[in-house]
Backbone as numpy.savetxt, mean C-alpha at the origin, in Angstrom:
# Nx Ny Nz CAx CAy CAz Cx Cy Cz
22.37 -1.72 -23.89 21.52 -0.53 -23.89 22.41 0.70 -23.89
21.69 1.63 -24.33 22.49 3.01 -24.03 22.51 4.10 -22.97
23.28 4.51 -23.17 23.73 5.47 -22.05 22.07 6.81 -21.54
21.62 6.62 -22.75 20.18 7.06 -22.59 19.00 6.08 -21.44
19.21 4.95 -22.17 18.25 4.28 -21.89 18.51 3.75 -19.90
19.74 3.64 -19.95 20.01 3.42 -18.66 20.02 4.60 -17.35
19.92 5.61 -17.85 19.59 6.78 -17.73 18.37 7.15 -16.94
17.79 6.87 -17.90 15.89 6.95 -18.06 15.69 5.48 -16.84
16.30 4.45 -16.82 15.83 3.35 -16.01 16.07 3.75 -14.91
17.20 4.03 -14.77 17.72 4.98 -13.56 16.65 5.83 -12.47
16.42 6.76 -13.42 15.28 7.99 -12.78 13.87 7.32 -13.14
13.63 6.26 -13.38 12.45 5.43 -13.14 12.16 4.59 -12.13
13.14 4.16 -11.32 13.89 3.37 -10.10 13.84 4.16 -9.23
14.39 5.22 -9.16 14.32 6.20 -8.14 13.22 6.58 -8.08
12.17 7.11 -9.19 10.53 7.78 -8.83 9.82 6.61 -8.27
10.07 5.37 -8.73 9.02 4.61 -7.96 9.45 4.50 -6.98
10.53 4.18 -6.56 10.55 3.75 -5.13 10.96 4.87 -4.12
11.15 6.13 -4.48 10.69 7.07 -3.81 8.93 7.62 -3.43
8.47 6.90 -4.32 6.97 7.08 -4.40 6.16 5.76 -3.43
6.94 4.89 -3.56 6.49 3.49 -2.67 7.27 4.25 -1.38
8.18 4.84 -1.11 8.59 5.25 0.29 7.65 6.24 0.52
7.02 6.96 0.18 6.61 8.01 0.81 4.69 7.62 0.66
4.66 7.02 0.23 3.19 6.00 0.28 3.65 5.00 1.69
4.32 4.56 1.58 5.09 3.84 3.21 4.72 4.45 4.40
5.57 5.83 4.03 5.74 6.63 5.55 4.32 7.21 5.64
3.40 7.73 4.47 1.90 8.12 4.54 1.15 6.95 5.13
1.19 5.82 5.32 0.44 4.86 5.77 0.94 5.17 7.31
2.07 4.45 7.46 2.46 4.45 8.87 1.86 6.00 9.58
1.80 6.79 9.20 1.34 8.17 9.53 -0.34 7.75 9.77
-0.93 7.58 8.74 -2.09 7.20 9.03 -2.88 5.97 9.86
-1.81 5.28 10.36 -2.20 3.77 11.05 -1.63 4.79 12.68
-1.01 5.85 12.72 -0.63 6.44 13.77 -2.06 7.30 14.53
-2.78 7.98 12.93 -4.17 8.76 13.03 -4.90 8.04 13.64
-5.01 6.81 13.20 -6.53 5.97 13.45 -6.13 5.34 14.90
-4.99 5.13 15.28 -4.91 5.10 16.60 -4.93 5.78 17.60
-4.54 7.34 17.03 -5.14 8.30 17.87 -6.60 8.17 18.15
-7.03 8.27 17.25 -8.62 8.36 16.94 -8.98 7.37 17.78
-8.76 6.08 17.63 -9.71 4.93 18.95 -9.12 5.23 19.69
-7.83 5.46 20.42 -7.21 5.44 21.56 -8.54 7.34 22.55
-8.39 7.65 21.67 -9.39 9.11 21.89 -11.25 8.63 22.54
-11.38 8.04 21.65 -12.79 7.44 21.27 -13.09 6.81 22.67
-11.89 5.49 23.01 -11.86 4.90 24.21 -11.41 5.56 25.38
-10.89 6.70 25.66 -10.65 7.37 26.74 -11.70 7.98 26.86
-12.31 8.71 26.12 -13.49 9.58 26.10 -14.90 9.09 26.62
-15.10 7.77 25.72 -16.47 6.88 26.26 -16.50 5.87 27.25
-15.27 5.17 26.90 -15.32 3.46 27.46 -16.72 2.81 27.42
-17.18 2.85 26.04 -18.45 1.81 25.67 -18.03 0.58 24.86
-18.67 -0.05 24.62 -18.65 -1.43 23.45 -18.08 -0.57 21.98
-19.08 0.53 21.86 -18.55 0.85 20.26 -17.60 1.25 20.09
-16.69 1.84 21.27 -15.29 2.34 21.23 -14.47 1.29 21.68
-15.05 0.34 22.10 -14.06 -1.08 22.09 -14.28 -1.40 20.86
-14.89 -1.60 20.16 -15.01 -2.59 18.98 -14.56 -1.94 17.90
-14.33 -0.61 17.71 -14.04 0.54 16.80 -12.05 0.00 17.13
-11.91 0.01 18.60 -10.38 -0.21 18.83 -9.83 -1.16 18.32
-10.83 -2.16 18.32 -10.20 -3.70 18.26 -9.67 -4.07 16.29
-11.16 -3.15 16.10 -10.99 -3.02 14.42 -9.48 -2.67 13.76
-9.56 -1.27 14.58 -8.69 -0.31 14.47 -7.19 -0.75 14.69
-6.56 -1.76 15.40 -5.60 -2.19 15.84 -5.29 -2.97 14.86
-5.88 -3.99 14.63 -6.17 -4.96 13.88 -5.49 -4.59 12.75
-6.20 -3.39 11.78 -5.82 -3.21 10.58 -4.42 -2.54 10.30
-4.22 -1.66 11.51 -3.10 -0.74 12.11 -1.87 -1.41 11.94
-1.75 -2.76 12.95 -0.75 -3.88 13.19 -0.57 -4.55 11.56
-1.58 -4.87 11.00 -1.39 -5.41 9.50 -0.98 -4.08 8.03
-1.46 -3.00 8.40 -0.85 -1.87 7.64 0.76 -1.60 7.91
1.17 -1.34 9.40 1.89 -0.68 9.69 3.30 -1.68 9.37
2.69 -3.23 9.78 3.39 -4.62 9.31 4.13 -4.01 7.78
3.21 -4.47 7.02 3.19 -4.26 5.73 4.23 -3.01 5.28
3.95 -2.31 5.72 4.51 -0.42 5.50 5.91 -0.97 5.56
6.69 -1.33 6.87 7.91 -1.34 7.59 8.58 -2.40 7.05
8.11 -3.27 6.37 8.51 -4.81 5.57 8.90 -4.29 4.18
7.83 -3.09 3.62 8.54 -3.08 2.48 9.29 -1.70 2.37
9.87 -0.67 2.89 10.18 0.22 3.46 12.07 -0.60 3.38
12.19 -1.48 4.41 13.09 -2.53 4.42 13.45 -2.78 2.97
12.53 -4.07 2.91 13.11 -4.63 1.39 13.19 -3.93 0.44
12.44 -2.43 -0.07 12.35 -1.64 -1.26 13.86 -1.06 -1.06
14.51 -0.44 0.14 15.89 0.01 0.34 16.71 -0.83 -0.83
16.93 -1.95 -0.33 17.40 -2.81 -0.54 17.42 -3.24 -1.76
16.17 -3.70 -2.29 16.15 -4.01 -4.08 16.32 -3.10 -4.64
16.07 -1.86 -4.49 16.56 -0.38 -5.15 18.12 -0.34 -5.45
18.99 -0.55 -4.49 20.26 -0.32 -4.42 20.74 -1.41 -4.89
20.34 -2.64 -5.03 20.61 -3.58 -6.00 20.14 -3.49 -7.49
19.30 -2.66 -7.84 18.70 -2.77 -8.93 20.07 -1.49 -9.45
20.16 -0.46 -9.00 20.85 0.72 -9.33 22.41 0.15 -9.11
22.72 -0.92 -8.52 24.19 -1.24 -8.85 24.62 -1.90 -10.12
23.43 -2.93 -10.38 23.38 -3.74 -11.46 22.91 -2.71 -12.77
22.49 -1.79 -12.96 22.04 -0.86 -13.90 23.82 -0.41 -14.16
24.51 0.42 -13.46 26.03 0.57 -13.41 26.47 0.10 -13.92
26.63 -1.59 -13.46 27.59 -2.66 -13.63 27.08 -2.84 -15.51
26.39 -2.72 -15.85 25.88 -2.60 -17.89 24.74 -3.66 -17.72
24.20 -4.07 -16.70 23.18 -5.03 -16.69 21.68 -4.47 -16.94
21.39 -3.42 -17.98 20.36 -2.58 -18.03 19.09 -3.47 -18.65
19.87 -4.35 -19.60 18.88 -5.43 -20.18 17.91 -6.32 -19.14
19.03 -6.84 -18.36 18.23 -8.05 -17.00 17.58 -7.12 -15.98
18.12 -5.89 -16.20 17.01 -4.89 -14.88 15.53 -4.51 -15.08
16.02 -4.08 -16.45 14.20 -4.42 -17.14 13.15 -4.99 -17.36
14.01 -6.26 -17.72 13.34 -7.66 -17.83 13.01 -8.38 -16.40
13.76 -8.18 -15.37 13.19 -8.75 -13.90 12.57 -7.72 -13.32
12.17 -6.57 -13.55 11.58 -5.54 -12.98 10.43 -5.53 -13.75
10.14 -5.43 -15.01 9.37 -6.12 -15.86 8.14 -7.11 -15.14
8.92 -8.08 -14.78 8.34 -9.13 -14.40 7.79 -9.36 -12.87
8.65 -8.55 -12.36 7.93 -8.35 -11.16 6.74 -7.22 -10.55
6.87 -6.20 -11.26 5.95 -5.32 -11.09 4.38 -6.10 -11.88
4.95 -6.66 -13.20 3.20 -7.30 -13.28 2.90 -8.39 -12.72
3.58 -9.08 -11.93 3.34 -9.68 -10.85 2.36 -8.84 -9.88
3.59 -7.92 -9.57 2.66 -7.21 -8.26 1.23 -6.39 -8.96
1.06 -5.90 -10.15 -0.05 -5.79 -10.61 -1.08 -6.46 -10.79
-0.93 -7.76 -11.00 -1.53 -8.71 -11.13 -2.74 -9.31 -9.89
-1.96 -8.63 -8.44 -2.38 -9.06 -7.15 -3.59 -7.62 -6.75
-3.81 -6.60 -7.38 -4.32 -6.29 -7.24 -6.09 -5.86 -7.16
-6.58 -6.85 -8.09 -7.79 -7.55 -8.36 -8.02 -8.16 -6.56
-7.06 -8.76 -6.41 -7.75 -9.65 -5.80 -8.09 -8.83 -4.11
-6.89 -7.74 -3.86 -6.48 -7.19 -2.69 -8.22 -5.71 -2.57
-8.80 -5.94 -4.11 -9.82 -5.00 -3.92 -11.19 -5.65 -3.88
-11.01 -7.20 -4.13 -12.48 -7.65 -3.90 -12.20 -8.05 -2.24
-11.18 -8.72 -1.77 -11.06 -8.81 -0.54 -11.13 -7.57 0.49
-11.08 -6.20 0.09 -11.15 -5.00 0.73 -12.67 -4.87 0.44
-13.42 -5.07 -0.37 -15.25 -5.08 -0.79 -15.90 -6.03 0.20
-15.53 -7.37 -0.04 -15.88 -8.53 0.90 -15.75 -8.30 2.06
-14.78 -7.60 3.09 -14.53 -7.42 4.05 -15.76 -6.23 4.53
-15.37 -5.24 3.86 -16.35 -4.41 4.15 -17.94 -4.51 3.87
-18.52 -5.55 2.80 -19.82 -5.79 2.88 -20.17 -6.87 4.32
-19.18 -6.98 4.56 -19.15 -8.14 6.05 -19.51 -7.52 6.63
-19.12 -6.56 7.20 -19.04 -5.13 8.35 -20.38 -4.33 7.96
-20.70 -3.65 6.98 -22.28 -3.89 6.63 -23.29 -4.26 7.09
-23.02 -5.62 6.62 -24.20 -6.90 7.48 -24.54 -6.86 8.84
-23.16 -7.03 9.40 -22.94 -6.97 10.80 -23.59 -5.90 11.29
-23.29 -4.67 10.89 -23.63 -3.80 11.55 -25.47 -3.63 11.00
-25.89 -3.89 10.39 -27.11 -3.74 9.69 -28.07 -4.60 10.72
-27.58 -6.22 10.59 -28.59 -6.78 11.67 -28.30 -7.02 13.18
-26.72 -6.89 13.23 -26.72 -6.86 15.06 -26.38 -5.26 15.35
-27.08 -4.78 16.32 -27.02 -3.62 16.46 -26.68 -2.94 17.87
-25.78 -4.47 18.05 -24.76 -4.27 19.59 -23.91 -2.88 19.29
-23.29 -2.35 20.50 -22.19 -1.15 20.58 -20.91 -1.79 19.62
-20.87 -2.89 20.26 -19.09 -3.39 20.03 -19.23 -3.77 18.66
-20.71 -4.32 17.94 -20.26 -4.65 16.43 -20.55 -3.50 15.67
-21.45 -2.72 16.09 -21.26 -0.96 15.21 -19.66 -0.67 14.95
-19.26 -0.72 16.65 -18.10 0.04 16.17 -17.04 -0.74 15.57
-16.77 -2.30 15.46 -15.70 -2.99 14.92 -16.47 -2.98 12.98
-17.68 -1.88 13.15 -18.13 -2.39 11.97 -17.49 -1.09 11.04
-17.97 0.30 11.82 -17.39 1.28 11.33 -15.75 1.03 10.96
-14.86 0.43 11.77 -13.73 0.31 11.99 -13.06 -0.59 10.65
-14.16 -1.45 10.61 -13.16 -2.42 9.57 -13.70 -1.42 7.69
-15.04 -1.38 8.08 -15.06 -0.13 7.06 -13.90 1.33 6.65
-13.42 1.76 7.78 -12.90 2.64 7.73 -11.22 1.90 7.18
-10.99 0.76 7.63 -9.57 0.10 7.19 -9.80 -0.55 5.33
-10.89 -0.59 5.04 -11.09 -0.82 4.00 -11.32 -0.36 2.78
-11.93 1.12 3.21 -11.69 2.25 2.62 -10.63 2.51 2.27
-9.24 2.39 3.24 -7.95 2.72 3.21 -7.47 1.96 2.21
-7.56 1.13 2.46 -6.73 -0.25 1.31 -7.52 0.07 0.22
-8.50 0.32 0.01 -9.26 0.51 -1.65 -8.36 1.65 -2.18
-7.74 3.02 -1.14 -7.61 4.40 -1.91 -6.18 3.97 -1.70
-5.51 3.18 -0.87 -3.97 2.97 -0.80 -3.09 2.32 -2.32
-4.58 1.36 -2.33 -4.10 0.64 -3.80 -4.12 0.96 -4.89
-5.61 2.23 -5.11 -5.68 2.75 -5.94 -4.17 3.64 -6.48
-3.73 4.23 -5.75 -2.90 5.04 -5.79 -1.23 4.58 -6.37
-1.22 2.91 -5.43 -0.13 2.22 -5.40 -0.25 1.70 -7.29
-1.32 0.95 -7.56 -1.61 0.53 -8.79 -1.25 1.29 -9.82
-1.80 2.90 -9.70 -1.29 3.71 -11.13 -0.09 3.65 -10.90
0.80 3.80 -10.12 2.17 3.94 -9.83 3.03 3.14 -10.40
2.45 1.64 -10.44 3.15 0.51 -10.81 3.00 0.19 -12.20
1.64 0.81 -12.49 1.89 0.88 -13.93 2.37 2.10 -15.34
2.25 3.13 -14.15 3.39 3.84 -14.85 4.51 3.58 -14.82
5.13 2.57 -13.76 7.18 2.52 -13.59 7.21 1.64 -14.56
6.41 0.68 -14.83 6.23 -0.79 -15.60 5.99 -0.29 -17.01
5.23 0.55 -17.43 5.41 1.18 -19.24 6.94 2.32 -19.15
7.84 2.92 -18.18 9.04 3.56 -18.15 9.52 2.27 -18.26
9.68 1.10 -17.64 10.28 0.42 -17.90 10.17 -0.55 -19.13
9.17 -0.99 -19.86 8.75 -1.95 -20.91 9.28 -1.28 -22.28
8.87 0.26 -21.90 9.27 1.27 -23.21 9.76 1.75 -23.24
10.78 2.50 -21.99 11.77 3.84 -22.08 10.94 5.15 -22.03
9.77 5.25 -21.71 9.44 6.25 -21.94 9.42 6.91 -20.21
10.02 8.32 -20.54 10.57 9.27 -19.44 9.33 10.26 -19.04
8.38 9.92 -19.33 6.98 10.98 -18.52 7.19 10.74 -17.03
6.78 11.17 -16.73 6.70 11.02 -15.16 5.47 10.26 -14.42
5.58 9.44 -13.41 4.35 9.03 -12.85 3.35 10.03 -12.64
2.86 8.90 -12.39 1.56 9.44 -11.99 1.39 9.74 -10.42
């Protein structure tokens, strides 16, 4: 490849995964909000719906914040491997395994938005025919974590498929 093209892969490597870092640190920020928020909720009331709002709330918090800090980690990491091997003249195999892994990870996204629907028509139900404190609020709660993951992915998805056409084609627009 050329000195262009490796170039362009270059500052395509860096926007995404400066863009997956700061989608990272925006989550962890927001799994920080929503714990304010029940931790608030439950000092304030101490009822069922502010237990069940907490329990939600933790729940999704511990599995976001999981998630956030795992790839935060590994993105460091494959970045600076991907950008050594780009150097070293390996611009061909960076494409082609980056290529392949981003429509991988595109690929998973179907499924991460009917499971964010399913979850939340659960919470729905729940809250529709039992009309206890604690399942209102674990109902609002898992709603409110599901919401998140619908607009997290949305966001994550254009991203991946803009780095994935910079990468398939060379083309230097900028994400989205």
């Amino acid at each position: 490849m050329n000195d262009a093209r490796v170039l362009q892969l270059s500052q395509a490597i860096q926007r995404y995964f400066d863009g997956e870092k700061g989608e990272m640190l925006a989550i962890l920020a927001g799994s920080l909000a929503m714990l304010i928020l029940a931790a608030g909720l439950f000092i304030h009331f101490r009822d069922g719906f502010a237990r069940g709002f907490g329990l939600a709330v933790l729940a999704g918090v511990l599995l976001f914040s999981g998630a956030a800090t795992s790839l935060l980690l590994r993105d460091r990491a494959h970045q600076a491997v991907l950008l050594e091997e780009l150097q070293a003249g390996s611009a061909e195999g960076v494409a082609a395994r980056e290529s392949d892994r981003i429509e991988v990870v595109i690929s998973k996204y179907p499924a991460y938005r009917y499971a964010s629907l399913i979850l939340g028509a659960i919470a729905l139900a729940a809250a529709a025919w039992i009309s206890r404190g604690w399942v209102m609020g674990s109902a609002v709660g898992v709603l409110l974590i599901a919401a998140a993951q619908l607009t997290i992915d949305h966001y994550s998805e254009a991203r991946a498929r803009a780095y994935l056409q910079q990468v398939w084609h060379g083309s230097s627009a900028a994400q989205s």
